[in-house]
C-alpha positions as CSV (number, residue, x, y, z in Angstrom):
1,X,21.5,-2.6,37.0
2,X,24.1,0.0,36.5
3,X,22.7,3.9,36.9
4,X,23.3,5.7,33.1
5,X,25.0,8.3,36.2
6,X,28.2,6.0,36.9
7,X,28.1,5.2,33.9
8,X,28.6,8.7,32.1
9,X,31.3,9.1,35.2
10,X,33.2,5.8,33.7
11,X,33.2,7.3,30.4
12,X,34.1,11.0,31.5
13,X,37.4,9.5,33.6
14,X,38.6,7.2,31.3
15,X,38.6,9.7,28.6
16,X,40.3,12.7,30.9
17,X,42.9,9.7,31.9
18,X,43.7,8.5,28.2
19,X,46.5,8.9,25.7
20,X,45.9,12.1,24.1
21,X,48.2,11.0,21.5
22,X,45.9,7.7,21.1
23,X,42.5,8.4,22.3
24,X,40.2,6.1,23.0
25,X,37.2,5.1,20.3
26,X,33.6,4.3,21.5
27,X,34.4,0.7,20.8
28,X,37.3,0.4,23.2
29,X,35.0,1.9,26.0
30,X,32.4,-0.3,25.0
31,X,34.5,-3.3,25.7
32,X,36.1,-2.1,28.6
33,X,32.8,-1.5,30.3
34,X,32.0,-4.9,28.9
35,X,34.9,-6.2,30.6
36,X,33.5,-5.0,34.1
37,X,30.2,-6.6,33.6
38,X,28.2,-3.8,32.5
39,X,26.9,-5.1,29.3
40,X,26.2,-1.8,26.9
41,X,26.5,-0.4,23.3
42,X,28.8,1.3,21.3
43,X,25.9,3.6,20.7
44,X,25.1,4.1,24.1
45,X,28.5,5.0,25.0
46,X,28.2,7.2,21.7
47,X,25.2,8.6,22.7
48,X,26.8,9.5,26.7
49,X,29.9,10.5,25.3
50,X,27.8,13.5,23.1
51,X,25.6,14.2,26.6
52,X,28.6,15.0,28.4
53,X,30.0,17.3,25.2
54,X,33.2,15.2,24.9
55,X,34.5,15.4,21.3
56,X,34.6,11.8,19.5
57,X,38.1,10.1,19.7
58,X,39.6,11.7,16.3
59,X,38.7,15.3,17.4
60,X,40.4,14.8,20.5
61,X,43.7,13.5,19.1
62,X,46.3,15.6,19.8
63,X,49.7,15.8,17.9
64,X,53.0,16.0,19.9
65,X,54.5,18.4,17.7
66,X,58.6,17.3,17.1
């Protein structure tokens, strides 16, 4: 199996190296995790994303002010 560690180091990098103006939801992480054979839930990826204090996706939307 996968370590919840490399894991919670997926989810902390993809979410530093996103959009800001289109952040990424649970879901998306879920799948691409999914997409790498690790097989886990949206509520697991939830529950890490709280764990490491990273705001859900539409908190950390930011607007690019015109």
């Amino acid at each position: 199996g996968v370590s919840s560690i490399s894991i919670k180091k997926f989810i902390k990098d993809t979410i530093k190296n996103e959009d800001k103006s289109k952040p990424l939801s649970d879901e998306k992480i879920k799948v691409m995790l999914n997409n790498q054979g690790i097989n886990i839930a949206r509520r697991t990826v939830s529950k890490y994303r709280e764990e490491l204090e990273i705001l859900p996706s539409s908190k950390r939307k930011t607007l690019i002010s015109k």
